[in-house]
Gaussian input, Z-matrix of N, CA and C with variables (Angstrom, degrees):
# hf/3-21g

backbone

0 1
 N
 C     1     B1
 C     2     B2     1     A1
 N     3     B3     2     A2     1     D1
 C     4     B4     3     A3     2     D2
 C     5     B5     4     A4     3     D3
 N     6     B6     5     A5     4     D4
 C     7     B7     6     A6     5     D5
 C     8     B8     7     A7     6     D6
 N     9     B9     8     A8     7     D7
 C    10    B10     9     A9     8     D8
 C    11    B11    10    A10     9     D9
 N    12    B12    11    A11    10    D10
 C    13    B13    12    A12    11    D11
 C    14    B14    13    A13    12    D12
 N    15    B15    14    A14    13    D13
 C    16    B16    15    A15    14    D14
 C    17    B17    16    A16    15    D15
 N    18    B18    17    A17    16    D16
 C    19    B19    18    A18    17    D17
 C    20    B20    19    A19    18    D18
 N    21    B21    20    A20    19    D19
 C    22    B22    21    A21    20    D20
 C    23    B23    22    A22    21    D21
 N    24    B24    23    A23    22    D22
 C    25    B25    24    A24    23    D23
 C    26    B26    25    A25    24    D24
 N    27    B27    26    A26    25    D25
 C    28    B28    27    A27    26    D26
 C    29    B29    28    A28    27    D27
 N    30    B30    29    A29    28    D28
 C    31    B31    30    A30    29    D29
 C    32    B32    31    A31    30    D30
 N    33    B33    32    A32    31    D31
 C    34    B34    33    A33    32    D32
 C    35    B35    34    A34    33    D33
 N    36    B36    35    A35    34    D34
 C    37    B37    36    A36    35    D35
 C    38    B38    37    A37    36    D36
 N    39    B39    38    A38    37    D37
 C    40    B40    39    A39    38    D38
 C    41    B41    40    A40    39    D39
 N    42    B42    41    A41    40    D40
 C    43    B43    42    A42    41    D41
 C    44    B44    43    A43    42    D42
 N    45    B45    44    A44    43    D43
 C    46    B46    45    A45    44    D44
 C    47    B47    46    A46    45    D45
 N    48    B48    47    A47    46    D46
 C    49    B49    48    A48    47    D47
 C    50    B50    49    A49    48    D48
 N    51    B51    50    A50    49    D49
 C    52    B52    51    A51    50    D50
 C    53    B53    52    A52    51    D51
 N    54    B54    53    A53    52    D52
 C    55    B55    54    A54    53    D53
 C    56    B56    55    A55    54    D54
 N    57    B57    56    A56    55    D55
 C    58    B58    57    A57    56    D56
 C    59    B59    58    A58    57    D57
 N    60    B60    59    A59    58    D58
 C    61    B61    60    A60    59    D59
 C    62    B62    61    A61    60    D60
 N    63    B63    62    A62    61    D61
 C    64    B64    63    A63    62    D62
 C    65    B65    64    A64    63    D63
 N    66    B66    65    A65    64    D64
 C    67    B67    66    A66    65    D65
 C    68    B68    67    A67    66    D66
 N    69    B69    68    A68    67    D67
 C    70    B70    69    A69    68    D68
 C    71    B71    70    A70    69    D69
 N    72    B72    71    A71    70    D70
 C    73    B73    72    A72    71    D71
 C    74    B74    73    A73    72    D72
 N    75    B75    74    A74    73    D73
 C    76    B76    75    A75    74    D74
 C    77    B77    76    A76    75    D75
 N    78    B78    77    A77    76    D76
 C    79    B79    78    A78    77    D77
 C    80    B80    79    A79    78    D78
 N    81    B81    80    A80    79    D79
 C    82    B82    81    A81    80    D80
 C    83    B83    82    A82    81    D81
 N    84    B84    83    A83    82    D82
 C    85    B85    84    A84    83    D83
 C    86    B86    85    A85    84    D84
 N    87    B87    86    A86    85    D85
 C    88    B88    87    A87    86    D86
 C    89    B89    88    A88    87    D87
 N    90    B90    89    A89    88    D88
 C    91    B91    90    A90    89    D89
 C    92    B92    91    A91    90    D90
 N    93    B93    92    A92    91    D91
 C    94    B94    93    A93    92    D92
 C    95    B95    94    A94    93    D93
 N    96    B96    95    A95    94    D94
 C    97    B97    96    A96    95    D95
 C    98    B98    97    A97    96    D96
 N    99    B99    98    A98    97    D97
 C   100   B100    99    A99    98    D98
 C   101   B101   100   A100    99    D99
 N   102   B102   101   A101   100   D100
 C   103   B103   102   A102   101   D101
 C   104   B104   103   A103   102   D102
 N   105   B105   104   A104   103   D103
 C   106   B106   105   A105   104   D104
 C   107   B107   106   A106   105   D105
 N   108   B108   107   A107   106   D106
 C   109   B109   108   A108   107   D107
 C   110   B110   109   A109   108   D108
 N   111   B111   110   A110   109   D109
 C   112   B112   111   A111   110   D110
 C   113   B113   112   A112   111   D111
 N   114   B114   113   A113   112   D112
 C   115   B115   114   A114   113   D113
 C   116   B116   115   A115   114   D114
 N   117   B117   116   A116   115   D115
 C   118   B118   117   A117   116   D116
 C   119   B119   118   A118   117   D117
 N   120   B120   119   A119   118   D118
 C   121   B121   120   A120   119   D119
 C   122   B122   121   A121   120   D120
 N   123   B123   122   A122   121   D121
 C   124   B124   123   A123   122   D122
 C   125   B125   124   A124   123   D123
 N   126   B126   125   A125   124   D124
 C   127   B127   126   A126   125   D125
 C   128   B128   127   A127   126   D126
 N   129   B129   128   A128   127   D127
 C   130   B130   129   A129   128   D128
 C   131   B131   130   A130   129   D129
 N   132   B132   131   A131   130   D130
 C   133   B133   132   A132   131   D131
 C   134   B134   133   A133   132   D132
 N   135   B135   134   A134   133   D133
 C   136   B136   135   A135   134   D134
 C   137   B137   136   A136   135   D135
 N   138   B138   137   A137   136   D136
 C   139   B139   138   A138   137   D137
 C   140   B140   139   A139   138   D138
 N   141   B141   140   A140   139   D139
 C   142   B142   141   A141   140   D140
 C   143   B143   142   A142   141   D141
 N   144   B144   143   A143   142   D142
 C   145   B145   144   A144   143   D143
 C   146   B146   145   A145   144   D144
 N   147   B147   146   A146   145   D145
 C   148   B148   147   A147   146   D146
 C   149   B149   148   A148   147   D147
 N   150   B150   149   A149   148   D148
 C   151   B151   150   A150   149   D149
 C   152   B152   151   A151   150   D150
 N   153   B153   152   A152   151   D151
 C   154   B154   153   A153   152   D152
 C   155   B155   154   A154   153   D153
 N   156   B156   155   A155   154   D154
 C   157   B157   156   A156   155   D155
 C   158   B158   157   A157   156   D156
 N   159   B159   158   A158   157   D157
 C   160   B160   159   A159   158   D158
 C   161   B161   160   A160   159   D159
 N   162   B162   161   A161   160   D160
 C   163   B163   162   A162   161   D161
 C   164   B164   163   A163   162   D162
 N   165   B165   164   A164   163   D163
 C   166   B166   165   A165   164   D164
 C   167   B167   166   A166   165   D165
 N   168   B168   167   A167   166   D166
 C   169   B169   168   A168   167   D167
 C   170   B170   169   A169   168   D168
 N   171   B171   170   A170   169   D169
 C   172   B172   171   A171   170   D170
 C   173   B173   172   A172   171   D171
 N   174   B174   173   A173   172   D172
 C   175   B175   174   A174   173   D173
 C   176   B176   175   A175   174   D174
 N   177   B177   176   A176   175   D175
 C   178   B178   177   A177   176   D176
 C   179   B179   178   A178   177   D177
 N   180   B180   179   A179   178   D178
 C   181   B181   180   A180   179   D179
 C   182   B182   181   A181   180   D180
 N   183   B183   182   A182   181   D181
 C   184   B184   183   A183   182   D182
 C   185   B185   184   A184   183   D183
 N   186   B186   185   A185   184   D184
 C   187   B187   186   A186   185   D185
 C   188   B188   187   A187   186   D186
 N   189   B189   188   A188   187   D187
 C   190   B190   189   A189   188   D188
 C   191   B191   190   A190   189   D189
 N   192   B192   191   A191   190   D190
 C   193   B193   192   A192   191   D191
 C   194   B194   193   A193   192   D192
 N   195   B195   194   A194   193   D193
 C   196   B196   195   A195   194   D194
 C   197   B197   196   A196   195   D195
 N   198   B198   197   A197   196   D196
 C   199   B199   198   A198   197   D197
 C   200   B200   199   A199   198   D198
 N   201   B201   200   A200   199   D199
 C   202   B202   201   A201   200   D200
 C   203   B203   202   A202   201   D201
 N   204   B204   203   A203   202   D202
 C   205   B205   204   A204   203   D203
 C   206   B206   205   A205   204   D204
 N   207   B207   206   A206   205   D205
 C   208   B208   207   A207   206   D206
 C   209   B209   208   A208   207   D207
 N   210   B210   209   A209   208   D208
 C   211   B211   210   A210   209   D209
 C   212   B212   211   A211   210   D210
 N   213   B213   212   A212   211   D211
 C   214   B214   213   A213   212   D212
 C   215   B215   214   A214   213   D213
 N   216   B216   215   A215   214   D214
 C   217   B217   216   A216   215   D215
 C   218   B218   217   A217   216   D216
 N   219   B219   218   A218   217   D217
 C   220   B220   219   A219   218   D218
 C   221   B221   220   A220   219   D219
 N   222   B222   221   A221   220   D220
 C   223   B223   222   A222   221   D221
 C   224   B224   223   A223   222   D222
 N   225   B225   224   A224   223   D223
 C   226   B226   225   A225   224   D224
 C   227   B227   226   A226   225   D225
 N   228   B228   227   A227   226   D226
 C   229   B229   228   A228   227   D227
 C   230   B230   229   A229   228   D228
 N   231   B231   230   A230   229   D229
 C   232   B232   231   A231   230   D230
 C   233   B233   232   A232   231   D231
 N   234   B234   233   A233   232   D232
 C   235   B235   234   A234   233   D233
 C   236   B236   235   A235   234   D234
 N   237   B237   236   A236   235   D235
 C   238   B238   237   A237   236   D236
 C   239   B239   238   A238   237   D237
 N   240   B240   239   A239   238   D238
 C   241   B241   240   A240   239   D239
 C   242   B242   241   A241   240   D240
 N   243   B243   242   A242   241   D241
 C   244   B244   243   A243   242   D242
 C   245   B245   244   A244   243   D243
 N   246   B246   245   A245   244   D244
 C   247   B247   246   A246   245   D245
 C   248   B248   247   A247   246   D246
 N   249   B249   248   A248   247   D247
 C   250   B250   249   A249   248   D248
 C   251   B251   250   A250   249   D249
 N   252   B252   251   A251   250   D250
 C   253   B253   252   A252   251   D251
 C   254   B254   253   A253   252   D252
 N   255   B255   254   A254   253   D253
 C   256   B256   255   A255   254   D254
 C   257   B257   256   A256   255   D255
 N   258   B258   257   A257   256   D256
 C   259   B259   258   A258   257   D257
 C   260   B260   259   A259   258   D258
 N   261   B261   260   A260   259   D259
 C   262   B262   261   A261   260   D260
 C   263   B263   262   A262   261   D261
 N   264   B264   263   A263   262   D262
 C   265   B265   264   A264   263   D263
 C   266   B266   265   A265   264   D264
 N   267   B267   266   A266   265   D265
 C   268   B268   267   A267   266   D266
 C   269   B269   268   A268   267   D267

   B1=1.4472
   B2=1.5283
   B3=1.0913
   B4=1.9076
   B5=0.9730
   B6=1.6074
   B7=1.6285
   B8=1.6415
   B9=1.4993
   B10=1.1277
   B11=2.1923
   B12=1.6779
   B13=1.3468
   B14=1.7905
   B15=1.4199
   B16=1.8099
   B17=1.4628
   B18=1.4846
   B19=1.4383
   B20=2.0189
   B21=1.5836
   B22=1.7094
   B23=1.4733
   B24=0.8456
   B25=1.5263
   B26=1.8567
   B27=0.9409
   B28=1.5996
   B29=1.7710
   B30=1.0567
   B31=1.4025
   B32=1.4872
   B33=1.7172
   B34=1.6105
   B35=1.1725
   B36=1.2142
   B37=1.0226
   B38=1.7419
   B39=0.9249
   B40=2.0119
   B41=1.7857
   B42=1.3807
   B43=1.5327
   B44=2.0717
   B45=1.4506
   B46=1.8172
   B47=1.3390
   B48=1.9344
   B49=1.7776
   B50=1.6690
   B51=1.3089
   B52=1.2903
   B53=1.4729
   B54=1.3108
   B55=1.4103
   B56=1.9891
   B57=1.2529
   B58=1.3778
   B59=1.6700
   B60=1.1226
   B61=2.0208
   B62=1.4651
   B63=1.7948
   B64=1.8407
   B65=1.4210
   B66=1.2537
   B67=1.2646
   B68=1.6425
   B69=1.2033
   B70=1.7821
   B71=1.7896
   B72=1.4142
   B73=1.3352
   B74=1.1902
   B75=1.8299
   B76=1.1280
   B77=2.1544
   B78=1.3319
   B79=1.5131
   B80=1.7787
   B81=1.2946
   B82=1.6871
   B83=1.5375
   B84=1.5414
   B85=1.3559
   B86=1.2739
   B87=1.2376
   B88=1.2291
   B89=1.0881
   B90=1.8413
   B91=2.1195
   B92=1.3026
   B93=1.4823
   B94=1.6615
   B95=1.7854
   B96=1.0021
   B97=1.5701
   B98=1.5797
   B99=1.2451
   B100=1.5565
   B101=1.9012
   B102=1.5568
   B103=1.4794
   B104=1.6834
   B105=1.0691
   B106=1.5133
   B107=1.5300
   B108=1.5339
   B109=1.3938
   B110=1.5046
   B111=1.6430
   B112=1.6208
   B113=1.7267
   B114=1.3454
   B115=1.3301
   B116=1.7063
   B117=1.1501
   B118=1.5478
   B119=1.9143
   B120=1.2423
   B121=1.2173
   B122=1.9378
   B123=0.5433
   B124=1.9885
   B125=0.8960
   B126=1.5262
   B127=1.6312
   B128=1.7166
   B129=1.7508
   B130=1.4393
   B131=1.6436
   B132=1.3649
   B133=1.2632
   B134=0.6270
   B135=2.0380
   B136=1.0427
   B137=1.6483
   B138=1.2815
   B139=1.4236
   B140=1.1974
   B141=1.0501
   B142=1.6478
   B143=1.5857
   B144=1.2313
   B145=1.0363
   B146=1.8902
   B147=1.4452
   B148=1.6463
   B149=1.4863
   B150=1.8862
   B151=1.3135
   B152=1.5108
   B153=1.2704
   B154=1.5367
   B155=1.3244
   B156=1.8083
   B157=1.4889
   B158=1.4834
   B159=1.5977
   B160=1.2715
   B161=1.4903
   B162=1.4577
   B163=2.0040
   B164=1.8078
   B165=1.2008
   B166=1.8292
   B167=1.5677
   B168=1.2939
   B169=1.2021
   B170=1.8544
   B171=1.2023
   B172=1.2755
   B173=1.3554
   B174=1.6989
   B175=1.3308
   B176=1.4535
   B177=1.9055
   B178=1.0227
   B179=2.0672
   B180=0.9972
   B181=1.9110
   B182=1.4991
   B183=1.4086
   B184=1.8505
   B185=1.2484
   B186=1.5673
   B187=1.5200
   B188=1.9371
   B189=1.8357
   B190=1.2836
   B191=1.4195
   B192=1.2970
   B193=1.0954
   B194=1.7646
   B195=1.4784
   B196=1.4591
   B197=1.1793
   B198=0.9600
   B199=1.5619
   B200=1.9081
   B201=1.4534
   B202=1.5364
   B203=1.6787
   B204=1.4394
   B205=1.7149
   B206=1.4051
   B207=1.7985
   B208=1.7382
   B209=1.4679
   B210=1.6261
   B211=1.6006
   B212=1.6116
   B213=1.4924
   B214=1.1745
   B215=1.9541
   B216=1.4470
   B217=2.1814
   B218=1.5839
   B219=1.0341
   B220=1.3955
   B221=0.9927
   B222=1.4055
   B223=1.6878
   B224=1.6403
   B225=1.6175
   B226=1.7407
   B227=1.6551
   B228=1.2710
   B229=1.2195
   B230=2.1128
   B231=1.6991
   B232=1.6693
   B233=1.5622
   B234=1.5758
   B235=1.2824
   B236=1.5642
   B237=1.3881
   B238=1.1572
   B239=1.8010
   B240=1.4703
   B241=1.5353
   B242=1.5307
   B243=1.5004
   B244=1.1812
   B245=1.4192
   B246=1.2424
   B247=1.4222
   B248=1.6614
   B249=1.0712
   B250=1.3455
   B251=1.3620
   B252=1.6230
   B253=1.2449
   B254=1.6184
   B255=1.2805
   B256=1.0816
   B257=1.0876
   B258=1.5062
   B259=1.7214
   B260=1.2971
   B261=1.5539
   B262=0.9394
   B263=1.5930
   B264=1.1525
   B265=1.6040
   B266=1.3000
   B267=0.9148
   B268=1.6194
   B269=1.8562
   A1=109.18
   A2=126.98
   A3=127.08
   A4=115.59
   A5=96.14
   A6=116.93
   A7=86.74
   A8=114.04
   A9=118.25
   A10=95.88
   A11=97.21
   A12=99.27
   A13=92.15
   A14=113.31
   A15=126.61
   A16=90.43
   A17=121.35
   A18=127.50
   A19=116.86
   A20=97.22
   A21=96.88
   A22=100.60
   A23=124.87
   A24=124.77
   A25=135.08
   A26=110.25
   A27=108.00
   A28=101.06
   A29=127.82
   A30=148.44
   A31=122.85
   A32=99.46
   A33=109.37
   A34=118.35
   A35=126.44
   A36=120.90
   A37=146.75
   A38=141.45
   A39=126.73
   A40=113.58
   A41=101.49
   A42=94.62
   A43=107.67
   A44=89.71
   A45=74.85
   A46=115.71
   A47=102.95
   A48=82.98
   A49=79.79
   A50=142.77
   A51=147.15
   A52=120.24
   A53=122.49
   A54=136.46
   A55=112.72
   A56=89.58
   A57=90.47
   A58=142.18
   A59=93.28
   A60=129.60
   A61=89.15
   A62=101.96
   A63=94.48
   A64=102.10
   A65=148.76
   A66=161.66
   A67=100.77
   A68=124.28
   A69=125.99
   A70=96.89
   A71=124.72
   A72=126.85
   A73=131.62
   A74=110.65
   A75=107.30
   A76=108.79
   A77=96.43
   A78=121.50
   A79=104.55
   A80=97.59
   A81=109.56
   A82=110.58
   A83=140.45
   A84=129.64
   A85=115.89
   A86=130.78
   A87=139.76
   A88=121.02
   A89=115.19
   A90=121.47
   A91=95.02
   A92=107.67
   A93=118.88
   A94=79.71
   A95=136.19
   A96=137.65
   A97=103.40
   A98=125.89
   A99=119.86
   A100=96.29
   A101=97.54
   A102=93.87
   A103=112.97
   A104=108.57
   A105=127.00
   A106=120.36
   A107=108.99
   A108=95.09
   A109=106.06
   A110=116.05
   A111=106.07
   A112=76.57
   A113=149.21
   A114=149.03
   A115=93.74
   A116=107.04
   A117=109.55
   A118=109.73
   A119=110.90
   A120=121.28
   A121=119.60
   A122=62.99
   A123=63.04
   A124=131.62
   A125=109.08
   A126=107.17
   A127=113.63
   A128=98.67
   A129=113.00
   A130=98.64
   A131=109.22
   A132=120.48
   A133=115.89
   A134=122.88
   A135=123.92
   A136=131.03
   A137=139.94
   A138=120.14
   A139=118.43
   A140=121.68
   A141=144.93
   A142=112.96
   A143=126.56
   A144=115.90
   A145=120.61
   A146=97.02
   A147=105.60
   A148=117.34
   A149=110.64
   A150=105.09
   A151=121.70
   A152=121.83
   A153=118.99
   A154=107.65
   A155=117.27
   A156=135.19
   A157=108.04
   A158=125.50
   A159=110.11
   A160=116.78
   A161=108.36
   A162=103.66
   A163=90.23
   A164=124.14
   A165=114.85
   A166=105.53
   A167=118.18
   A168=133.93
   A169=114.91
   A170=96.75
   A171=104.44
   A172=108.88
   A173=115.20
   A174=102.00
   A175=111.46
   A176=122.75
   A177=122.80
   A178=116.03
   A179=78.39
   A180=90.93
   A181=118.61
   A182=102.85
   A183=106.48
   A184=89.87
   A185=113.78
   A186=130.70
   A187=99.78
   A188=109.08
   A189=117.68
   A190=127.99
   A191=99.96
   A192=98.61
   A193=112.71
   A194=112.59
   A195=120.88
   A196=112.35
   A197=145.93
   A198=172.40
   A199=113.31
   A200=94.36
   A201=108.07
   A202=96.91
   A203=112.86
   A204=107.78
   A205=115.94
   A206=96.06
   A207=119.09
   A208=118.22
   A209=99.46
   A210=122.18
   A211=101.64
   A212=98.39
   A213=115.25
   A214=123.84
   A215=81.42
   A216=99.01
   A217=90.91
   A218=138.98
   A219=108.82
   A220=128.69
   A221=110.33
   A222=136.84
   A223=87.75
   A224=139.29
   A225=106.39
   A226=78.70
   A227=134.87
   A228=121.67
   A229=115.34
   A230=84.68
   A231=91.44
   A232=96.14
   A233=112.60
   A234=114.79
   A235=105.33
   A236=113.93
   A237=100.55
   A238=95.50
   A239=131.40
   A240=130.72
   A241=103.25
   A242=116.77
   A243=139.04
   A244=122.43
   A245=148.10
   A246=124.60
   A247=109.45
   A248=133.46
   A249=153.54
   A250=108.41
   A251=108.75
   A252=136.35
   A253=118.86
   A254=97.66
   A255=112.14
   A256=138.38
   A257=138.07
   A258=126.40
   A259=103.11
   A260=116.56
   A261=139.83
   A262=147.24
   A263=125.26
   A264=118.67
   A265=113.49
   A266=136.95
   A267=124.29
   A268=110.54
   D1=116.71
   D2=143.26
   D3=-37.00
   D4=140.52
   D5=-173.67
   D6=-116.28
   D7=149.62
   D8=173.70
   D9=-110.20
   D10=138.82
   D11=-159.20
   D12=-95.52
   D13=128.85
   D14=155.88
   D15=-2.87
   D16=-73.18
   D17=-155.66
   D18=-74.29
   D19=6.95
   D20=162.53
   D21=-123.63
   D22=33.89
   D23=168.51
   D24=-128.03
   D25=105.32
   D26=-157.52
   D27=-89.19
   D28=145.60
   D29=166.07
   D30=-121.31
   D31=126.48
   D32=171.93
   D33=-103.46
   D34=124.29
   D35=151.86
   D36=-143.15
   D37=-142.46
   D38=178.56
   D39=-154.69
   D40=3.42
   D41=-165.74
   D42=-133.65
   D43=-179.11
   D44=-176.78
   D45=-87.96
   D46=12.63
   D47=-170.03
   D48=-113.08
   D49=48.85
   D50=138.89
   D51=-117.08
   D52=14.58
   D53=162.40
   D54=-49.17
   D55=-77.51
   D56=157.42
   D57=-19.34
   D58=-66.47
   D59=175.42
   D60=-51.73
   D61=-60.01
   D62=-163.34
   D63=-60.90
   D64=-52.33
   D65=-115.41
   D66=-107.86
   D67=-30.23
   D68=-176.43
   D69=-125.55
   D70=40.96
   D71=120.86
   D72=-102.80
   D73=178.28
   D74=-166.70
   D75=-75.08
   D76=-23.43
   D77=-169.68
   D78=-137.91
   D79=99.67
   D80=176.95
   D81=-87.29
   D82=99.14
   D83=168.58
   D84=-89.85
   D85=153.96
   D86=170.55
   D87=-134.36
   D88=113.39
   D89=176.05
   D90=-17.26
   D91=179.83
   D92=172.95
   D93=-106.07
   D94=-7.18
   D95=-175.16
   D96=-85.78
   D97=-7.26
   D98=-152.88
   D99=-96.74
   D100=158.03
   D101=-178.59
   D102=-62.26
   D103=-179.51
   D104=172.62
   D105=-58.01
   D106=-36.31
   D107=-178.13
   D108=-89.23
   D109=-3.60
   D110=-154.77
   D111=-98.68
   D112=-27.32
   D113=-178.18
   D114=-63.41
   D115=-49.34
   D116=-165.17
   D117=-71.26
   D118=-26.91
   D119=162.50
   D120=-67.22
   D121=-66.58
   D122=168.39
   D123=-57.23
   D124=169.43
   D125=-162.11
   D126=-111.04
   D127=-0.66
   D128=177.60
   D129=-146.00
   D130=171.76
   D131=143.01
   D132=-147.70
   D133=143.30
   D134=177.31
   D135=-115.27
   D136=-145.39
   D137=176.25
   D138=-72.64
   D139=176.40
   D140=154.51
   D141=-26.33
   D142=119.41
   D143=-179.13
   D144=-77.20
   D145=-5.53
   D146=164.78
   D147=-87.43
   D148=-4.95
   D149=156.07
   D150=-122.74
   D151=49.20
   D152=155.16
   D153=97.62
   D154=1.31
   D155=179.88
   D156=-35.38
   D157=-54.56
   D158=169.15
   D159=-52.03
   D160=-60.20
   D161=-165.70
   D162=-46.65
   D163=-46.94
   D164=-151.08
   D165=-61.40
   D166=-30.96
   D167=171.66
   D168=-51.37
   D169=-67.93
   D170=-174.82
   D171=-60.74
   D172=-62.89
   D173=-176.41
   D174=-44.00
   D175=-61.18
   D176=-169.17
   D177=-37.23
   D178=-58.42
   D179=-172.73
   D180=-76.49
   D181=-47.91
   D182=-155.45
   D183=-77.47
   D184=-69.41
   D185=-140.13
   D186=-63.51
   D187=-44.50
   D188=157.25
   D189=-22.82
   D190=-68.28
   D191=-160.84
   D192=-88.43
   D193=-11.03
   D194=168.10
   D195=-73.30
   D196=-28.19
   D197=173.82
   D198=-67.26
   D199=-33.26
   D200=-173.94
   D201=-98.18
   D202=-31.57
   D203=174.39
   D204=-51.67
   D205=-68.66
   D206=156.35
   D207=6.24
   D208=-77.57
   D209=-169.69
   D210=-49.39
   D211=-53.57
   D212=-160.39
   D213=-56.34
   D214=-37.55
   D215=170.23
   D216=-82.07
   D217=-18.58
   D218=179.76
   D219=-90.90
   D220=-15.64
   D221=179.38
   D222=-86.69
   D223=-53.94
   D224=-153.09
   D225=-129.57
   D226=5.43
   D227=166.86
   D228=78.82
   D229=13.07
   D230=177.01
   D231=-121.41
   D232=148.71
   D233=157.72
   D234=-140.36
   D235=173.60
   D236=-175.99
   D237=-122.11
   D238=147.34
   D239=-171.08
   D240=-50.16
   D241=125.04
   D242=177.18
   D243=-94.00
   D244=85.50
   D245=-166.92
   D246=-137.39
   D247=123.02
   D248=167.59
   D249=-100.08
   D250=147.02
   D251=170.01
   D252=-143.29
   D253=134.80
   D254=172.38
   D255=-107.87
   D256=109.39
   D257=-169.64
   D258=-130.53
   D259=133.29
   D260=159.04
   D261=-106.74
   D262=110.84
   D263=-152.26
   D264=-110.89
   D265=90.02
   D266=178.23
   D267=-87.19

C-alpha cells in the first residue's frame, strides 16, 4: 500500500486549533480571515473566505501546478505521482 508523505499534502485553514495542521504539512494555507498566529503559521495566505479564498488557492496552486505535470508527461512521457487532498471541517 502507498503512504501519502506530510510533504504532498496541503492544509487550509483560519483558526488556532489548525495551527498545528498548518505547521506539519508539506504546504500550510491560511484564509486572509484566519487569526494571526494561524497566518503566521503557514506557508501562504490566501483570500477571504467570503471571497472564494479557497477556490483562488486551488486554482492558483493545485489545479496549476497539476495541469503543469500533465503538460509535462505529454511532452517527454515522464511524470512523477501527483496526489492532493483535500479536507474540510466545519
Amino acid at each position: 500500500m502507498s503512504r501519502i508523505s506530510p510533504n504532498e499534502v496541503s492544509a487550509i485553514g483560519d483558526g488556532p486549533n489548525d495551527i498545528e495542521m498548518l505547521r506539519h504539512v508539506g504546504t500550510g494555507v491560511a484564509m486572509g480571515n484566519a487569526c494571526d498566529r494561524a497566518k503566521a503559521a503557514a506557508d501562504f495566505v490566501t483570500g477571504h473566505h467570503e471571497n472564494d479564498g479557497l477556490a483562488e488557492f486551488i486554482e492558483r496552486y493545485l489545479l496549476k501546478s497539476y495541469a503543469t505535470r500533465v503538460i509535462y508527461k505529454k511532452m517527454t512521457g515522464f511524470i512523477h505521482t501527483c496526489h492532493f487532498l483535500i479536507a474540510i471541517f466545519i
